[in-house]
C-alpha positions in Angstrom: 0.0 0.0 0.0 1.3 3.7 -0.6 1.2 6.4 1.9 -2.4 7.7 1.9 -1.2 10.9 2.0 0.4 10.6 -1.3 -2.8 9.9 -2.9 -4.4 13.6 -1.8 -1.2 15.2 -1.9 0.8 13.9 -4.9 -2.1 11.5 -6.4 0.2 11.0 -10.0 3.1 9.7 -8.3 1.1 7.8 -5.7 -0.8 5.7 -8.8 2.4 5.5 -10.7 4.2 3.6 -7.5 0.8 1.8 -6.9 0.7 0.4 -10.3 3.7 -1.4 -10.4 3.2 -3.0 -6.7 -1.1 -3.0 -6.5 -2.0 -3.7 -2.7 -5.9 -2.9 -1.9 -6.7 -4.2 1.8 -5.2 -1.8 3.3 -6.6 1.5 1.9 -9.7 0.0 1.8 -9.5 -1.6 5.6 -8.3 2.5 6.4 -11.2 3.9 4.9 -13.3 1.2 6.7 -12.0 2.3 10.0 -12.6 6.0 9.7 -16.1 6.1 8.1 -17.8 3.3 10.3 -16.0 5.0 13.5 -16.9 8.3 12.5 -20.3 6.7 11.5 -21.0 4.9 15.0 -19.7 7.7 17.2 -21.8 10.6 15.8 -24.7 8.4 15.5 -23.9 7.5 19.3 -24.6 10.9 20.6 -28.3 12.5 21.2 -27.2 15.5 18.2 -26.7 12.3 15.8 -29.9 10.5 16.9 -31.9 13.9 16.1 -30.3 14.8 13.1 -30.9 10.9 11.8 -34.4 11.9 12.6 -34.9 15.3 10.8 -32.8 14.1 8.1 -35.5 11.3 7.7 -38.4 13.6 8.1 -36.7 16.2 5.7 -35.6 13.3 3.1 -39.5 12.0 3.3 -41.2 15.7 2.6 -39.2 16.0 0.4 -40.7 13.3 -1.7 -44.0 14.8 -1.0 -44.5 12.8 1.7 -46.3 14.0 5.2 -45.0 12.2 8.2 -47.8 10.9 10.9 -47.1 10.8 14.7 -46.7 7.1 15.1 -44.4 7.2 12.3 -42.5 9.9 13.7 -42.3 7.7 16.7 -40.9 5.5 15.8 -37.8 6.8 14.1 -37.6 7.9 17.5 -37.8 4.6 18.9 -35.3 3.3 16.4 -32.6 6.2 16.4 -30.4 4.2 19.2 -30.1 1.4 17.1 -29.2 3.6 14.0 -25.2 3.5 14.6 -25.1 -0.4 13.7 -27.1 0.1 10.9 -24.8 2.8 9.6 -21.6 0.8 10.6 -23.1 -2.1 8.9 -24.0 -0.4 5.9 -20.8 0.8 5.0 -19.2 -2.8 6.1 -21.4 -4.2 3.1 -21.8 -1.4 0.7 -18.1 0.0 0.2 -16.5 -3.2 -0.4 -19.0 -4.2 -3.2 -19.2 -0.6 -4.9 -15.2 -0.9 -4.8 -15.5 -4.4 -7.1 -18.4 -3.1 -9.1 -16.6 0.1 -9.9 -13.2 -1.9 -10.7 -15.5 -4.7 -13.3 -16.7 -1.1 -15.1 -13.8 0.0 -15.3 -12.1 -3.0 -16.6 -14.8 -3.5 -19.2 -14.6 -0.1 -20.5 -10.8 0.3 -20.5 -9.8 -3.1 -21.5 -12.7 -4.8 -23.2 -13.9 -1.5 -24.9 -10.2 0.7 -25.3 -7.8 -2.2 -25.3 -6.1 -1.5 -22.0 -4.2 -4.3 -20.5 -4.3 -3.4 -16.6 -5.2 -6.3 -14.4 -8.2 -6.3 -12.1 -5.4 -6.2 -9.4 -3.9 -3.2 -10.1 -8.1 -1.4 -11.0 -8.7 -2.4 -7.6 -6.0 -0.7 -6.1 -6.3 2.5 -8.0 -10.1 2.3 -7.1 -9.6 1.3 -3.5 -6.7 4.1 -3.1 -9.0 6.9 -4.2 -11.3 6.4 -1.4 -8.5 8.1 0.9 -10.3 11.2 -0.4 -13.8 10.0 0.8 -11.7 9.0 4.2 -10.9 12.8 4.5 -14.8 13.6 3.8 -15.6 11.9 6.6 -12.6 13.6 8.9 -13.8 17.0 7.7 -17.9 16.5 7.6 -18.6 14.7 11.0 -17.5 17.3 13.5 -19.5 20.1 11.2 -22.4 17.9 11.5 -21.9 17.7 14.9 -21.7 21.8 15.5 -24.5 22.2 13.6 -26.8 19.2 14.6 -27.3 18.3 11.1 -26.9 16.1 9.1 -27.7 18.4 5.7 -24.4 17.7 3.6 -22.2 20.6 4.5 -19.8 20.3 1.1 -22.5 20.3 -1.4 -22.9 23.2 -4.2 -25.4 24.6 -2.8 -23.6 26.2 -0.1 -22.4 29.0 -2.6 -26.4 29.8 -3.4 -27.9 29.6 -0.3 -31.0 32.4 -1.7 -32.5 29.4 -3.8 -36.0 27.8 -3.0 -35.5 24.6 -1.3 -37.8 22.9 -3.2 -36.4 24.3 -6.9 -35.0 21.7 -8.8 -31.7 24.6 -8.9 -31.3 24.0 -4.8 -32.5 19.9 -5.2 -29.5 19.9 -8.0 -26.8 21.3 -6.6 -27.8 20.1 -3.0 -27.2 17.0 -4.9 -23.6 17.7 -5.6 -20.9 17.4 -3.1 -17.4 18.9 -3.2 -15.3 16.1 -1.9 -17.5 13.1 -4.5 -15.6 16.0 -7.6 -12.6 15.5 -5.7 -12.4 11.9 -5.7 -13.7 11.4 -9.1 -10.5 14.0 -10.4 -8.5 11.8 -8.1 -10.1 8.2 -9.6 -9.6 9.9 -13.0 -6.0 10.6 -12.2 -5.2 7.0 -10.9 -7.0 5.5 -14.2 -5.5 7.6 -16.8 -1.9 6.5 -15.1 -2.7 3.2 -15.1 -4.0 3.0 -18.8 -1.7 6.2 -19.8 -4.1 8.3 -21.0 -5.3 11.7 -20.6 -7.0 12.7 -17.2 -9.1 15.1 -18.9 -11.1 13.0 -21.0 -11.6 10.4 -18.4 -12.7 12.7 -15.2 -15.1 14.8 -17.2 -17.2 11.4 -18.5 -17.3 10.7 -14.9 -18.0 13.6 -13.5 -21.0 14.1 -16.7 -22.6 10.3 -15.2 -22.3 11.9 -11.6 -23.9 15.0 -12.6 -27.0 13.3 -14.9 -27.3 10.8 -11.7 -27.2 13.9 -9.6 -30.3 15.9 -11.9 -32.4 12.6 -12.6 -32.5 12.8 -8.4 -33.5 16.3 -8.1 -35.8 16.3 -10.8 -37.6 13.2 -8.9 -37.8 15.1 -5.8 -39.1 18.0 -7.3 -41.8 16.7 -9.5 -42.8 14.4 -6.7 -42.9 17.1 -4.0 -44.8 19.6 -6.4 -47.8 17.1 -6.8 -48.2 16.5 -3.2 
């Protein structure tokens, strides 16, 4: 494994040294450690349990939905129990995104392109970038703690905050997360060393999936929440 550093400060060199020697446990057993802690511990505390709860109430009105009494107790009932969901979630979910990202990567870049990387070294590269999600995680907990939120703190739509909620603007860029750019530049980066090609091409196909994934979301919430 390189020094996760090196992947947010030098992320070139990092992937260069990582593609001749691919190692993937570690980063990912790292990024394992820091988001389920980070997960569990907020999520421990009253603030977590109450901002689980609005965030639910908030994510379901959104949606158009109205939230009755029993329902609303019993998120409270189950917001204690909400820190091993979270930890297991992650447990399950990052390690099988990781592979699935890898086997789409390998299908475009060597089955479609040509490229000759092995899955070893995709997984690295892929497993690697998630130092930058690891830093997320550092930086995003204690905010939510300060505020009592849990509304995502890096998202766009921090620079416009004079929007309407409810506008498909706001639901878009709400949508949109600073750190996610950053680690697909930095995926981008570890791909197009691995494959030697051009970054540029590569991040902004990414980052054009992310943002159509991003506006078929917001314009679900919005059209849903108008016709409530």
């Amino acid at each position: 494994m390189v020094n996760p550093a090196g992947i947010i400060l030098s992320p070139r060199a990092a992937y260069a040294a990582l593609a001749g020697r691919p190692r993937a446990l570690g980063a990912l057993a790292i990024f394992l450690a820091i988001a389920m802690s980070g997960s569990f511990i907020f999520m421990s505390t009253r603030v977590g349990q109450e901002a689980v709860i609005d965030q639910q109430v908030r994510t379901l009105e959104s949606f158009g939905r109205q939230i009755p009494d029993a329902a609303y107790e019993r998120m409270e009932a189950m917001a204690p129990y909400v820190r091993y969901f979270s930890a297991a979630s992650i447990l399950v979910t990052f390690p099988v995104a990781t592979i699935v990202s890898a086997g789409i990567l390998i299908a475009v870049f060597n089955g479609a392109l040509g490229g000759t990387a092995t899955f070893k070294q995709v997984y690295a590269v892929v497993t690697h970038s998630l130092m930058v999600l690891a830093l997320q995680q550092l930086f995003v907990y204690p905010l939510d703690y300060a505020k009592q939120s849990l509304s995502n703190p890096t998202n766009l739509g921090i620079f416009l905050p004079f929007l309407d909620e409810a506008s498909f603007p706001a639901r878009l860029l709400g949508s949109i997360d600073l750190f996610v750019i950053w680690w697909i530049v930095n995926l981008a980066i570890g791909v197009g060393v691995l494959y030697t090609r051009r970054t540029a091409p590569i991040a902004t196909t990414m980052l054009g999936f992310y943002v159509a994934i991003a506006a078929v979301v917001a314009a679900a919430r919005t059209v849903l929440s108008s016709g409530a």
